[in-house]
N, C-alpha and C positions, 0 to 999 in steps of 0.2 A: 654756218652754225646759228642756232637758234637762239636769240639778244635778248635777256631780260632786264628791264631795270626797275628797281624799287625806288618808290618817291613815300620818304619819309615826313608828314604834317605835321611832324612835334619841333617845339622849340626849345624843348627840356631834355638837361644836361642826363639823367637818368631816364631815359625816356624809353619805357615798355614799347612804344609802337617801334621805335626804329629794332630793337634787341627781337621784334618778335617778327618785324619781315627781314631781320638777318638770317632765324631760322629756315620761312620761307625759300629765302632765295640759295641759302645751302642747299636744299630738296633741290631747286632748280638748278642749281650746279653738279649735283649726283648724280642727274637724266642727261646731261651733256651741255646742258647751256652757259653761256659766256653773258656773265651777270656783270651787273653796276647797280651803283643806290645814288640818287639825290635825299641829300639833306637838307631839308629847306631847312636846317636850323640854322647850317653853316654856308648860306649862299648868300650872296648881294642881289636882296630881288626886293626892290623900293613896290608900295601898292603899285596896280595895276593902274595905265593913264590909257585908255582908247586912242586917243591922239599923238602917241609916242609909239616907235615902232619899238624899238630896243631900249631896254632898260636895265641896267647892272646887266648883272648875270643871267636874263631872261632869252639871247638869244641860244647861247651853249647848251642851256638847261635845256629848251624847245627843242631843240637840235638834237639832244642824246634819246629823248621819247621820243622821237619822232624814226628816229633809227633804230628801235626798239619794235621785237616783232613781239613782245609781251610785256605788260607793268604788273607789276605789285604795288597795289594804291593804299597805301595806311595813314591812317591817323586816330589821334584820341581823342573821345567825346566830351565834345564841350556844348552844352547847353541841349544839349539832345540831337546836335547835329555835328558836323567834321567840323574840323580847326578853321580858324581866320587864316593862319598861314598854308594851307592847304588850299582853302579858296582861293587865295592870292595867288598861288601860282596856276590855278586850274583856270581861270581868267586872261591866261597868258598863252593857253593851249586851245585849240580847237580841233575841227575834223581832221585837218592837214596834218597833224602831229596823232589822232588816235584811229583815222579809219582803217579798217582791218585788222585789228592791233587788239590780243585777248587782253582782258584787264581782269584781275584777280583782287578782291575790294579786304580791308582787314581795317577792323578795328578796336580800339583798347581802350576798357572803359573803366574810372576808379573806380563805380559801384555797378550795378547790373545790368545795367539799360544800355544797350546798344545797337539795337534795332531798328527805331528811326533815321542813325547816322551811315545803317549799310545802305537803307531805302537813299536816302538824299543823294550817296554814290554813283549808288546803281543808276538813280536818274537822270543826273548830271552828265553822266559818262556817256551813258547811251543817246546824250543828247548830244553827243558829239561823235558819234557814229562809232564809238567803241564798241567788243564785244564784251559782255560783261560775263565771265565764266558763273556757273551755275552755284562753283561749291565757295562759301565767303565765309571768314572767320568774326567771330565775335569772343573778342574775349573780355568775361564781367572778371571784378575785383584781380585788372592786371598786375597791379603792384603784388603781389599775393603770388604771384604765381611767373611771372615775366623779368628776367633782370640780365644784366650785360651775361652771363654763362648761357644763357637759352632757358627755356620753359620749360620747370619744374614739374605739372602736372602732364601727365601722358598723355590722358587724350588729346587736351588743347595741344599740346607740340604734335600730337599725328595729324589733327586737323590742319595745324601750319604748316608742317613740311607735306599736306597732301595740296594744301590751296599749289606753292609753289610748283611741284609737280603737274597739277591740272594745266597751269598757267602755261608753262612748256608746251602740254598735249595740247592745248587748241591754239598755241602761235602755231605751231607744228603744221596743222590743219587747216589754218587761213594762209598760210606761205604758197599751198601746194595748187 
């Protein structure tokens, strides 16, 4: 069966990004995959130390992406770029945990800019020998439209439950 996991870079308790790769990973649960979510809100993951192998909850977390033939990667735009808590734990993952491994990127912005923060992903990811699926969500003034029930507006919730679905078709693909 085909493993997806979402890794959630919010730290907030109403947080649009996690409510919006929960839709995601439903779409990825209706095509047949056997899903999981990290919450970096709710893990034990101290900054990243080069010189420590394991730290808090850094090896389990590694361990569950790394057993993962797909991620759904989200976070919310801070500063024009993805979260500090998101870095933090992407600091903790390398090729060993993403090569062959689709990555499907989303991000949730309070106002409309979201654009640099897919680019920064995409880059990041790929630089760890991900694949970064083609179709990636942006969604501007998420509070507006994203809340724990699912996503209000149609299109953006088609666009989400299509990322999850894409993300399925090319684990699917890279497995084979």
């Amino acid at each position: 069966m085909t493993r997806i996991v979402a890794i959630s870079g919010s730290r907030s308790a109403d947080s649009t990004t996690r409510a919006a790769l929960s839709v995601a990973l439903d779409a990825a649960s209706d095509v047949g995959a056997e899903t999981d979510t990290i919450d970096l809100g709710a893990v034990d993951l101290p900054l990243y130390h080069p010189d420590e192998d394991a730290q808090g909850d850094s090896e389990a977390l590694t361990r569950r992406v790394r057993e993962a033939d797909g991620v759904l990667a989200g976070t919310p735009v801070y500063r024009g770029s993805y979260s500090s808590t998101f870095k933090n734990f992407h600091d903790f993952c390398g090729s060993t945990e993403y090569e062959d491994t689709a990555v499907g990127l989303l991000a949730t912005a309070g106002g409309g800019s979201y654009g640099g923060t897919l680019e920064h992903l995409r880059s990041t990811f790929r630089n760890v020998h991900a694949w970064t699926v083609p179709h990636e969500v942006g969604i501007s003034g998420a509070s507006g439209v994203v809340d724990e029930t699912g996503i209000a507006d149609d299109d953006v919730r088609e666009r989400t439950e299509r990322l999850g679905r894409v993300v399925v078709e090319h684990a699917e693909r890279l497995r084979r």
